[in-house]
C-alpha positions as CSV (number, residue, x, y, z in Angstrom):
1,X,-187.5,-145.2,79.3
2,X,-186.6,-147.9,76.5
3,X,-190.2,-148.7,75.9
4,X,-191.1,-145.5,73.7
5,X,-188.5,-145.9,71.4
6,X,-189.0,-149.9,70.8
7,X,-192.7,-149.2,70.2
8,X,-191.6,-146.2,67.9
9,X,-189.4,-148.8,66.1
10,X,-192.0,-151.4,66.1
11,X,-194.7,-149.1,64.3
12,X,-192.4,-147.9,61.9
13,X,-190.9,-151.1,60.5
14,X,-195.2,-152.0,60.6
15,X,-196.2,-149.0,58.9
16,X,-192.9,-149.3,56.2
17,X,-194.2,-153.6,55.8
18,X,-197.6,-151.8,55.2
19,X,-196.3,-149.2,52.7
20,X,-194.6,-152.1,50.6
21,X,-197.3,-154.0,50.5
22,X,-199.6,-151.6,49.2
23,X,-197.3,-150.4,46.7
24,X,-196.2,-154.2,45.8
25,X,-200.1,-154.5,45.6
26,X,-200.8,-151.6,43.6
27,X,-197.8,-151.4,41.3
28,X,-197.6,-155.2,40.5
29,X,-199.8,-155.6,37.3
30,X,-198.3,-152.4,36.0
31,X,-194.6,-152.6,36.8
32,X,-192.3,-154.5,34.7
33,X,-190.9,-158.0,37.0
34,X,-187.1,-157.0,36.7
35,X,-187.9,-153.7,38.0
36,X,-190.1,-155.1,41.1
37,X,-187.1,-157.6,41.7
38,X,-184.9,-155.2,41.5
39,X,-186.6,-153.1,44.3
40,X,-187.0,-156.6,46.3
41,X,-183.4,-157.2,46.0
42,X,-182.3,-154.0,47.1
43,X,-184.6,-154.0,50.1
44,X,-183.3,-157.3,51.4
45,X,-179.4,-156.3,51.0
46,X,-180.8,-152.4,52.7
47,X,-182.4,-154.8,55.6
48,X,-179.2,-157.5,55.7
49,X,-176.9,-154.7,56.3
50,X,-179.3,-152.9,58.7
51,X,-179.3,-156.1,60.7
52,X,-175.2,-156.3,60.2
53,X,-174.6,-152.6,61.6
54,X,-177.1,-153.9,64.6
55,X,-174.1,-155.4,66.3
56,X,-171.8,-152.5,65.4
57,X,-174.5,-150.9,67.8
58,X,-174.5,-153.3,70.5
59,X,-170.9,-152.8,70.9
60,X,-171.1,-149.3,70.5
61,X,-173.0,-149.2,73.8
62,X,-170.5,-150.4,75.8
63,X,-168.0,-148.3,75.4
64,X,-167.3,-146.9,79.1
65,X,-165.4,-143.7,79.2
66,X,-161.8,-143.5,80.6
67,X,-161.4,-139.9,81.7
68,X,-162.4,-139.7,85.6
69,X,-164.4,-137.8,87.5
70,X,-168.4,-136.8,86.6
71,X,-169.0,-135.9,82.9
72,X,-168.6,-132.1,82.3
73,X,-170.3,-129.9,80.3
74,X,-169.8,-129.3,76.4
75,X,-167.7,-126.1,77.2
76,X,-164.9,-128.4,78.9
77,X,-164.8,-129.9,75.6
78,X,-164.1,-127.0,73.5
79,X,-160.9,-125.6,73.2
80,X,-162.5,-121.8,72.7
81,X,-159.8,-119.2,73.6
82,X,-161.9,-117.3,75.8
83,X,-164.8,-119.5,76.9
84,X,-165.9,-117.8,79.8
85,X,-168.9,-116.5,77.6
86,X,-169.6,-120.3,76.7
87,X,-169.8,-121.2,80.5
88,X,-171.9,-118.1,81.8
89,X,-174.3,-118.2,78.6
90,X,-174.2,-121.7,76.7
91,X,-177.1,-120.7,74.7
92,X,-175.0,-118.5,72.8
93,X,-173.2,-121.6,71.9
94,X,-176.3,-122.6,70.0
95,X,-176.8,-118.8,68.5
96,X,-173.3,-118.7,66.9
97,X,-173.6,-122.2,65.4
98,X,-176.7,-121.1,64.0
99,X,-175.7,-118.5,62.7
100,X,-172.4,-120.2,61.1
101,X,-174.9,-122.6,59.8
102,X,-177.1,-120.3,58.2
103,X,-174.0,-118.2,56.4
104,X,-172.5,-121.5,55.3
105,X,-176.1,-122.3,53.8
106,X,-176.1,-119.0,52.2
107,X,-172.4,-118.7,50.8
108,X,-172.0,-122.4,49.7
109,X,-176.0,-123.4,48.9
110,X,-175.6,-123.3,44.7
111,X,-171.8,-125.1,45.1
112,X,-173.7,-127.9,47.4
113,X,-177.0,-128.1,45.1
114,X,-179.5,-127.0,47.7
115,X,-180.0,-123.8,46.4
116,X,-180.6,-122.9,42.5
């Protein structure tokens, strides 16, 4: 069950090393030297404080939960006045947050920038 995403993982950071080197390849005669050390800076702070949040992660794993009994389902978790709809038909759950999704998209897209 772990292998898929450590071998997803693995690809990625090869095919990203890949990228870089291409582009370090391709873009070194033509770039300025400040800007290319500027990009190689940045990467190694981006990967120092990828590997820093990596024990953030490992300690986020485990964290055991308190509340007993067997984990419930999400309509346990939501205080919906009314939520024998949620527990008969919890598809509708994801209908109605689309739908809140889509007229938040719509009424606040220009505000947000993702509309013009």
């Amino acid at each position: 069950m772990l292998v898929a995403p450590q071998i997803a993982l693995v690809a990625g950071t090869l095919a990203a090393w890949r990228g870089l080197e291409l582009y370090v390849v391709d873009f070194s005669q033509r770039l300025p030297a400040w800007w290319l050390g500027l990009m190689g800076g940045l990467a190694a702070i981006a990967a120092a404080s990828l590997f820093a949040a990596s024990g953030t992660l490992v300690r986020a794993r485990a964290i055991v939960s308190s509340a007993p009994g067997q984990a419930g389902r999400i309509d346990d978790d939501l205080p919906v006045p009314g939520s024998r709809w949620l527990r008969t038909r919890p598809w509708l759950l994801g209908a109605v947050a689309g739908l809140a999704a889509a007229i938040g998209f719509v009424l606040l897209g220009r505000s947000v920038g993702a509309r013009r």
